[in-house]
C-alpha positions in Angstrom: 0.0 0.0 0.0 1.6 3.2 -0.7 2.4 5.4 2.0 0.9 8.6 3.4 3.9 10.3 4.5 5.0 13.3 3.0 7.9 16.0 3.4 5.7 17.8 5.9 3.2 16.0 8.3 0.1 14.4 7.6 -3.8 15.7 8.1 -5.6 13.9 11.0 -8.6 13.0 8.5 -6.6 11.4 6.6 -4.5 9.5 8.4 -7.4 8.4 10.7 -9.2 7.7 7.1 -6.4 5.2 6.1 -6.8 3.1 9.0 -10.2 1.8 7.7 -12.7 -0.4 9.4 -12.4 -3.3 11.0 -11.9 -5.1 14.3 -11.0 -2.3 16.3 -13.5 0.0 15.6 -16.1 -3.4 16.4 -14.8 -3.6 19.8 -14.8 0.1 20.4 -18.6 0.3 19.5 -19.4 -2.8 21.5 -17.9 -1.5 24.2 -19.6 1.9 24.2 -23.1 0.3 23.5 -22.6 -1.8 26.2 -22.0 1.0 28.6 -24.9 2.7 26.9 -27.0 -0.5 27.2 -25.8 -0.5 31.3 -26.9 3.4 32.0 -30.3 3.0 30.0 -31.2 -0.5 31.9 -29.8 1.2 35.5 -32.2 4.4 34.9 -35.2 3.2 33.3 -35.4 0.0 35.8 -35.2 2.1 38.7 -38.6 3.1 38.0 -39.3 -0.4 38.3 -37.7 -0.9 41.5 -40.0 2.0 42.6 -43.0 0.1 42.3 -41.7 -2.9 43.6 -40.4 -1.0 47.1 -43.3 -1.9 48.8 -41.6 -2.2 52.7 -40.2 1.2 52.3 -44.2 2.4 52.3 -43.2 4.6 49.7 -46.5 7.2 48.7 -47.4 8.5 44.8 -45.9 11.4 45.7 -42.8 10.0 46.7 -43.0 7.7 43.8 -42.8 11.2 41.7 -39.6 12.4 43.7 -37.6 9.7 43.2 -38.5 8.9 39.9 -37.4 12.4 39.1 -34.0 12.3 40.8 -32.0 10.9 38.6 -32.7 13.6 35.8 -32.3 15.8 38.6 -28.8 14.5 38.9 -28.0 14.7 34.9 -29.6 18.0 34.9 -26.8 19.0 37.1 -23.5 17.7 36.6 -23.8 16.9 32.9 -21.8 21.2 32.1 -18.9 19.8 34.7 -18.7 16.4 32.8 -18.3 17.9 29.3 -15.8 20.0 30.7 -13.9 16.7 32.1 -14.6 14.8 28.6 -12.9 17.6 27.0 -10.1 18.6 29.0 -9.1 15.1 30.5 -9.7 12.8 27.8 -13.4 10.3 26.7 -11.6 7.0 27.7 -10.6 8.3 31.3 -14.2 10.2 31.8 -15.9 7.4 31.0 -13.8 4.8 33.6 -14.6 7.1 36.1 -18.1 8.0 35.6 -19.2 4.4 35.0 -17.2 2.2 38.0 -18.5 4.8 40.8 -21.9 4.8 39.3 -21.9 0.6 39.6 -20.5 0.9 43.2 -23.2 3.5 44.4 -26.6 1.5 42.1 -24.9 -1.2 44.5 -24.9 0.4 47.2 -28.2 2.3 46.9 -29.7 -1.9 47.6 -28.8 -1.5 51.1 -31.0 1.7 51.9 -33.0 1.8 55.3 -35.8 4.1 53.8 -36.8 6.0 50.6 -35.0 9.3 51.4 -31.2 7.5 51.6 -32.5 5.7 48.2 -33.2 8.4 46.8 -29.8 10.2 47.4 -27.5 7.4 46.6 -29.3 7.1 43.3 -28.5 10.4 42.9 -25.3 10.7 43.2 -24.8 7.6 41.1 -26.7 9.1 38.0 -24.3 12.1 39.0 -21.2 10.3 37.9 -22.9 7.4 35.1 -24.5 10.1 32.7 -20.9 11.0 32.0 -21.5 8.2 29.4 -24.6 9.6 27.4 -22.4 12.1 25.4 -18.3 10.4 26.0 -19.6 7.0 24.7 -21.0 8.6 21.4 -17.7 11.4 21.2 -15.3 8.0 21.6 -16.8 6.0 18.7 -17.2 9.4 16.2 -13.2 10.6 16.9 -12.2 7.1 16.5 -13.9 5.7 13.1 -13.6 6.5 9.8 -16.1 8.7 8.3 -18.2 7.1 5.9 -19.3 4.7 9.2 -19.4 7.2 12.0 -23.1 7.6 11.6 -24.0 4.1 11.1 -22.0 3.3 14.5 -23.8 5.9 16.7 -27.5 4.5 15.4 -26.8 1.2 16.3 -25.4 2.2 20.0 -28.8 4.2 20.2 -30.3 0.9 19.0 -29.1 -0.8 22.6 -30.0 2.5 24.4 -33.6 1.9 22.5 -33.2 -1.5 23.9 -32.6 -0.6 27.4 -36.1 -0.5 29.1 -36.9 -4.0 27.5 -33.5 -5.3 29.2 -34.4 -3.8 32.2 -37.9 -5.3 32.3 -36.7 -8.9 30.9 -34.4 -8.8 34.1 -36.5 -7.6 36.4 -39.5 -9.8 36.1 -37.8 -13.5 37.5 -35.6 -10.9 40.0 -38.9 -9.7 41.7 -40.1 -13.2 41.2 -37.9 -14.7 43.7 -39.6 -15.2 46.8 -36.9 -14.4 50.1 -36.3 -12.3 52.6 -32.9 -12.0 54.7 -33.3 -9.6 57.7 -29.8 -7.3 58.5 -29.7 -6.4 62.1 -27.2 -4.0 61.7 -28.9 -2.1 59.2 -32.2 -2.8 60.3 -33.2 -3.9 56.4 -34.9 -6.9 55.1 -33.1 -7.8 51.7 -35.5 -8.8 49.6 -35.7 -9.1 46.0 -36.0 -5.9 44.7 -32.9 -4.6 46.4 -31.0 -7.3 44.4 -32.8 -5.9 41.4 -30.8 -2.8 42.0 -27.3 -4.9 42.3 -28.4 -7.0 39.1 -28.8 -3.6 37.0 -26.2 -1.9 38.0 -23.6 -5.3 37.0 -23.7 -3.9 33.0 -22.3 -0.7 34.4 -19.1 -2.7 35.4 -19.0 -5.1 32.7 -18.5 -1.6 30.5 -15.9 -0.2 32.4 -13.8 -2.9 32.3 -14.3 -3.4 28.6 -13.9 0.0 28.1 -10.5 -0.1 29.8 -8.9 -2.1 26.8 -10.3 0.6 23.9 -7.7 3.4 23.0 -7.9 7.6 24.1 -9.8 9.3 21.3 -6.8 9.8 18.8 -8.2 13.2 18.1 -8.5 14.5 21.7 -5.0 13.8 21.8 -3.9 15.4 18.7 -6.4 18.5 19.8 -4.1 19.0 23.8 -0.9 19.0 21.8 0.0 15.0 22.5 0.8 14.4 18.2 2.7 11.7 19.2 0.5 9.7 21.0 -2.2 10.2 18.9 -0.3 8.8 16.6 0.6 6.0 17.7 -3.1 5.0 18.7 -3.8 5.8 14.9 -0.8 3.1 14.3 -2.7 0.8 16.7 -5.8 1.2 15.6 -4.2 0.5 11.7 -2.6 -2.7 12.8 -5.5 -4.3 14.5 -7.8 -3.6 11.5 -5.8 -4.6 8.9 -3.6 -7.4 10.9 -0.4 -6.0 10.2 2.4 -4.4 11.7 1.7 -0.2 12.9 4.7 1.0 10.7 2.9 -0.5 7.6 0.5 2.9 7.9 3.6 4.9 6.6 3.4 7.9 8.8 5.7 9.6 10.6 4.0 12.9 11.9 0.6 14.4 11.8 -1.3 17.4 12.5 -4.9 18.9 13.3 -6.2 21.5 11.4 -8.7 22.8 14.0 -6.3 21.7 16.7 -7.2 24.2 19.7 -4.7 26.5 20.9 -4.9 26.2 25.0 -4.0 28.9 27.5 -3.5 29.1 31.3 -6.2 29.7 33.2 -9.0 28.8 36.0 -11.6 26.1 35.2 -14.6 28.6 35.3 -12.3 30.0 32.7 -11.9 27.2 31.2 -15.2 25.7 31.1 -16.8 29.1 29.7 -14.2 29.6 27.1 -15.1 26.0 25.7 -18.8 26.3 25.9 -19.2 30.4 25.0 -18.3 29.4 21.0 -21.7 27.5 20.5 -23.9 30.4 21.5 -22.0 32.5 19.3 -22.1 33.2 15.6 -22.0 31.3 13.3 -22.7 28.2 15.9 -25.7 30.2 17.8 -28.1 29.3 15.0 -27.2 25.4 15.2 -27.0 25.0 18.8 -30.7 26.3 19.2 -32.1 24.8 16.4 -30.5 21.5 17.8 -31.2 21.7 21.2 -35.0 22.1 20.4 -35.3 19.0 18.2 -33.3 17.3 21.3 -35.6 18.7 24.2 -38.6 18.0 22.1 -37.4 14.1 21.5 -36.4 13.2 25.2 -39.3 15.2 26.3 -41.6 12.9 23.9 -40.2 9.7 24.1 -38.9 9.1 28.3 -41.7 11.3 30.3 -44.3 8.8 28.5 -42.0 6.0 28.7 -41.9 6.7 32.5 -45.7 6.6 33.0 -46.3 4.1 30.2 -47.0 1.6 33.2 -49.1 3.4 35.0 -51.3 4.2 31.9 -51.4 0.4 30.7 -52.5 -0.3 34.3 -55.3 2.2 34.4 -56.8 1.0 31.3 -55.8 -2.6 32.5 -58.2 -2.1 35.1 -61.2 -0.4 33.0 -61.3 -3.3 30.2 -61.2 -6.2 33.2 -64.4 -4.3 34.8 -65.8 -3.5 31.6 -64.4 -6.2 28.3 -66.2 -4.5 25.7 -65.7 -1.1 26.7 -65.3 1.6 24.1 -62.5 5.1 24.3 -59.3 5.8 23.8 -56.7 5.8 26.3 -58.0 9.6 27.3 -61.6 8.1 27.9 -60.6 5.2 29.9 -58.1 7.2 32.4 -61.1 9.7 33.0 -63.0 7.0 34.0 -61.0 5.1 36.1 -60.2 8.3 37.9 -63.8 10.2 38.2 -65.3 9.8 41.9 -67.4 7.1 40.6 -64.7 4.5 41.2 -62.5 5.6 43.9 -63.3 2.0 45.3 -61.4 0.8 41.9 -58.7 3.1 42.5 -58.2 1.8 46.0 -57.9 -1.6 44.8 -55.2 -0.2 42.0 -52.9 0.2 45.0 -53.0 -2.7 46.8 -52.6 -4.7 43.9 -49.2 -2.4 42.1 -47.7 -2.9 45.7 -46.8 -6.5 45.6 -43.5 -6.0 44.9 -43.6 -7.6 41.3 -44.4 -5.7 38.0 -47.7 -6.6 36.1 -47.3 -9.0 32.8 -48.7 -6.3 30.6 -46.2 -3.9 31.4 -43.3 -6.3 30.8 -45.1 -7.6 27.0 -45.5 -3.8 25.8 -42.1 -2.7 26.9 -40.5 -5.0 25.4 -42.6 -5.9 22.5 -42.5 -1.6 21.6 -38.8 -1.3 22.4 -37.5 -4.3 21.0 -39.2 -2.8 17.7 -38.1 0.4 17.8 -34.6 -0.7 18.5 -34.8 -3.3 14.9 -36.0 -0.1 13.0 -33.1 2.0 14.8 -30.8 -0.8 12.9 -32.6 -0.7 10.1 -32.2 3.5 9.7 -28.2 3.0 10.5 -28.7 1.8 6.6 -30.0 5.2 5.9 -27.9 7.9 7.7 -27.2 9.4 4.1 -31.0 10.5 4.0 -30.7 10.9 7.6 -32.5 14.5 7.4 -35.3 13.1 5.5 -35.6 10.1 7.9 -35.4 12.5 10.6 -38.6 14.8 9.7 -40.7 11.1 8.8 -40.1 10.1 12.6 -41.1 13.2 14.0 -43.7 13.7 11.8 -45.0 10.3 12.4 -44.8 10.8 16.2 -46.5 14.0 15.5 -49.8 11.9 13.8 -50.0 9.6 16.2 -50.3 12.2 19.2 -53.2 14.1 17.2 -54.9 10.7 16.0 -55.1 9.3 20.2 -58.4 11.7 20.5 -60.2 10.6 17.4 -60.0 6.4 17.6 -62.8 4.9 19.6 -60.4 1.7 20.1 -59.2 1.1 23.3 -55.8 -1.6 22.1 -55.8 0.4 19.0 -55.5 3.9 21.0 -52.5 1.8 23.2 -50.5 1.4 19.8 -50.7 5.1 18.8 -49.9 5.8 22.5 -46.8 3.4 22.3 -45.7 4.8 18.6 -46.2 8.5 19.9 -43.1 7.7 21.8 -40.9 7.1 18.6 -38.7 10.3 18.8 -36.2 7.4 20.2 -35.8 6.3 16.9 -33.7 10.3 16.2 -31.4 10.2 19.2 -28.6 8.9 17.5 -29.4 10.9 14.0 -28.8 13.8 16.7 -25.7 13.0 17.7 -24.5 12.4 14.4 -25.2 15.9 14.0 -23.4 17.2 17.4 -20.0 15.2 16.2 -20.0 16.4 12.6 -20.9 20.1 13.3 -18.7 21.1 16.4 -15.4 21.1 16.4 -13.1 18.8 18.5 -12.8 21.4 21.5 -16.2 22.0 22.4 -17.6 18.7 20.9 -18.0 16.8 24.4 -19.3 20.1 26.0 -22.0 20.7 23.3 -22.8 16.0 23.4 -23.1 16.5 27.1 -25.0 19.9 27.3 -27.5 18.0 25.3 -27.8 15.4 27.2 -28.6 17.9 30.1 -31.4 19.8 27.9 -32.4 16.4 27.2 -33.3 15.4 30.6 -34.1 18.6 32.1 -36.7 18.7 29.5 -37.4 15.4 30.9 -37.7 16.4 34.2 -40.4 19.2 33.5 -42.2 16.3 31.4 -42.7 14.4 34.4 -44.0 16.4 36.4 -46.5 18.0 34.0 -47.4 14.8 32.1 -48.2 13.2 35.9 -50.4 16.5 36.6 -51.7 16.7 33.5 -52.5 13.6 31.7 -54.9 12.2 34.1 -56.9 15.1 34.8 -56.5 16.7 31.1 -55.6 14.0 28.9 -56.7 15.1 25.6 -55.6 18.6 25.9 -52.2 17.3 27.3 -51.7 15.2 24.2 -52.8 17.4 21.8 -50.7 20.2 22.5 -47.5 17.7 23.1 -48.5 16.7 19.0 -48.2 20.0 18.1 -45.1 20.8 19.6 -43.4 17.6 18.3 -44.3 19.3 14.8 -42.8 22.6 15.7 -39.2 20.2 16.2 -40.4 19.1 12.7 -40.3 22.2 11.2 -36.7 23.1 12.8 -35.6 19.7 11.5 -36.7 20.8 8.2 -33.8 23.9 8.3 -31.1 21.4 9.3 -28.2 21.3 6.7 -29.1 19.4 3.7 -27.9 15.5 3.2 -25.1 15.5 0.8 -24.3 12.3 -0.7 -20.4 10.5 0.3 -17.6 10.3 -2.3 
């Protein structure tokens, strides 16, 4: 093969270009969708173990708190982690974050009462949603173009996945019938607080895998370290093409948008890496994008939260009633109106058996294990990926407005369950936060979306669990029509432009 090398050094694109695609790059992406697949199954099946925490007599309003404390958590540490990404390197943020985020989900299974539950669980989301925006920032600075995009849909494919996971383990863990009283904490361990061990076990699975992937070759080359970068490019040559590094024929390289770093605080720091995307000519993109993103996390994880409390409700109304007629809006009014408080009543004391219903498990997995398969599907198409981008959206969009107008109850459950399908763009938007940031702000900008993500989240939550029950059909009307306004900003995103 002829060589690169040249009198003066080599462009970073193109050397990283030359190492190809192969075995590396595999292990790389396996090892970041596992640590994906380990963050979604530890936050989505907490609200799983929620239910199932009978003995700690927690309250609905309780249930709310620490359902919500976890996006409390990535609401506020996700700035200071894009700031570590960026400054200290993806491979050693992501270590960090993800081995004290296992040890604390571990240790939030030995927690006398709700409130010391809640606060672990905290501070282990604290350090874990490092991995949202690192994981995706690792794979795109360490593959070759042409697949970059293809690589971050299928890791958003296992993300997709997580909440099936989660469910798939939880149902034989809350199954097991035992109890094992600890004195000196005054606990009983039951199954649910294994629950909490079992999820958190993908967490250090990842980190340890993780551990054997390269630094970002292009972080490197961005602090000034040319010559290690280098020789991870060398690495990353050899094990693709199973030959010997030297056979990549380069001797030197450079960055063109390399970032030229000064002394000074971290506040400094921190606001001189994150000021550039709310200025021109990145002020545009960076609203534009963060809309579409708060719109999709928004759309997809506050319903995905209170999907189970929904399917119960209208669980409930077609066991009293089998031929009953409504939508999902029709049947929640009923189940909640005055009329059958007694029903209500009984809701409780049959969620709090510390198991999760069968109908929860089937739809959760049934929706996400689809959604993931089209996610893997659409990693075929990331070359239309604006196009596919305003169909999903769009579709959600449809589906929100159609839930008033179809008299079917199962058929009303579908729309409700494809209404959620903004998942299917999380990793079309990530695609867009590698390619149109440069290398010094790109972890800042991944993990500052990641944090107007969940905060978006957060407000979700709280208003979908006011809302929804009391004003159904305005609620999901007005959530339709806002997932079309993210449509419309879609619509002014750069245009696709085919690959030579």
């Amino acid at each position: 093969m002829a060589a690169l090398a040249k009198n003066g050094p080599t462009p970073f694109e193109d050397v990283l270009e030359r190492t190809g695609n192969g075995l590396y790059n595999y292990l790389v992406v396996s090892a970041c969708g596992l640590i994906l697949l380990a963050i979604g199954m530890d936050l989505f099946g907490f609200s799983l173990v929620v239910v199932a925490a009978c003995d700690l007599h927690v309250t609905t309003s309780q249930k709310g708190i620490l359902t919500s404390l976890p996006f409390i958590g990535i609401l506020i540490v996700s700035y200071p982690w894009g700031y570590i990404s960026d400054t200290k390197g993806r491979k050693s943020s992501l270590i960090v974050s993800v081995l004290a985020g296992f040890a604390l989900s571990s240790l939030a299974s030995l927690s006398p009462n709700w409130i010391v539950l809640g606060l672990i669980k905290f501070l282990s989301v604290c350090f874990s949603c490092s991995a949202n925006s690192a994981t995706y920032t690792l794979v795109g600075e360490s593959c070759i173009q042409s697949v970059r995009s293809k690589y971050m849909l299928l890791m958003t494919c296992l993300i997709i996945l997580s909440p099936a996971a989660a469910s798939v383990v939880a149902y034989p863990t809350l199954l097991l019938n035992f109890e094992y009283y600890m004195p000196a904490l005054g606990i009983t361990f039951k199954a649910w607080r294994l629950l909490l061990i079992v999820l958190s076990i993908p967490s250090l699975l990842g980190g340890i895998a993780i551990c054997f992937c390269h630094e970002s070759p292009k972080f490197l080359a961005n602090v000034g370290k040319n010559e290690e970068a280098l020789e991870v490019l060398k690495s990353i040559y050899a094990t693709n093409n199973g030959c010997s590094k030297e056979e990549l024929g380069v001797t030197s390289l450079v960055l063109e948008d390399a970032t030229v770093h000064k002394k000074m605080s971290i506040m400094r720091t921190m606001y001189e890496q994150s000021a550039p995307m709310f200025r021109k000519p990145l002020l545009w993109k960076t609203v534009q994008l963060y809309f579409i993103v708060s719109v999709i996390y928004v759309t997809n994880n506050t319903f995905l939260i209170w999907l189970p409390q929904i399917l119960n409700l209208v669980r409930l109304e077609l066991e009293r009633e089998p031929t009953s007629e409504g939508n999902v809006c029709t049947l929640i009014a009923y189940t909640n109106s005055p009329v059958n408080a007694t029903a209500g009543n009984v809701t409780v004391a049959e969620i709090c058996k510390g198991t999760v219903e069968d109908n929860v498990i089937i739809t959760l997995v049934i929706s996400q294990c689809t959604y993931s398969f089209l996610n893997f599907v659409l990693s075929y198409l990331m070359r239309w990926r604006r196009i596919v981008l305003l169909i999903i959206l769009c579709l959600s969009s449809l589906s929100g407005l159609l839930l008033g107008l179809v008299p079917n109850p199962v058929t009303s459950v579908v729309l409700f369950v494809v209404f959620t399908c903004t998942c299917l763009a999380m990793g079309i938007m990530a695609s867009y936060f590698v390619e149109l940031y440069p290398t010094s702000c790109r972890g800042m900008v991944a993990c500052l979306s990641i944090m107007v993500g969940r905060t978006s989240t957060f407000v979700g939550i709280n208003v979908a669990g006011n809302l929804i029950f009391t004003h159904c059909q305005a609620t999901l009307s007005v959530w339709a029509l806002l997932v079309l306004g993210s449509a419309v900003a879609a619509w002014f995103l750069p245009t696709d432009r085919p690959k030579v």
